[in-house]
N, C-alpha and C positions, 0 to 999 in steps of 0.2 A: 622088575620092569617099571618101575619108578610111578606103581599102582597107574598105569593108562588103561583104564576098562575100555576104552574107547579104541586104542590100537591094539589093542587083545582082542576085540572083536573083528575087527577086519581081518586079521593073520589070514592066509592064504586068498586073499583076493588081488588081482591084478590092477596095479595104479600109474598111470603117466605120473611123474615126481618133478618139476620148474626148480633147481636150485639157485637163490640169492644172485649167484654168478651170471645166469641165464640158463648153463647144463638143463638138458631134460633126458631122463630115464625112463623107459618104463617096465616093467617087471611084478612078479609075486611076492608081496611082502610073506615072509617067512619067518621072520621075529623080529622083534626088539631088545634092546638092552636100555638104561638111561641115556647115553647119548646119542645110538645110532639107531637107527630102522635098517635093515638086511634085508634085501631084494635075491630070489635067486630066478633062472631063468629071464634073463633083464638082458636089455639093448639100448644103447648110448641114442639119441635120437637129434640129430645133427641139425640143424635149422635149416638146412633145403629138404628136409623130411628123409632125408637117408638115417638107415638103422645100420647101428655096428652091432652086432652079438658081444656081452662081455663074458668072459671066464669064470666062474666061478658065483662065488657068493658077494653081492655089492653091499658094501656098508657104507651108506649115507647119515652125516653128523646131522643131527637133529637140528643144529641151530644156522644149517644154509639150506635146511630145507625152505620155499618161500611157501610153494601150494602144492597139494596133491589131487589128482581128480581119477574119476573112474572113466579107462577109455571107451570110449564108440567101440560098440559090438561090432 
């Protein structure tokens, strides 16, 4: 995991993800590898604030990720 003590800490906590593109996700990160972060239980989050539920496990490439924050409880 490309020694990240830093995202090995967070694993199982819930993050909105802003990709490069504008894309925002938000979801569990669940792991890592060196280039992606893997979100599971995650929803595409449209820019009029609508949520898509996505399938499965989301693997976002580390290097479109822009920011990640922790959302409002």
């Amino acid at each position: 995991m490309r020694g990240d003590r830093l995202v090995k800490s967070h694993l199982r906590e819930r993050y909105l993800v802003t990709m490069t593109d504008g894309e925002a996700f938000e979801g569990l990160l669940n792991e890592a590898d060196a280039n992606h972060l893997i979100f599971v239980d995650s929803e595409a989050v449209q820019q009029s604030g609508d949520r898509v539920r996505v399938d499965g496990a989301l693997w976002l490439p580390r290097e479109r990720i822009a920011y990640m924050q922790q959302p409002k409880a």
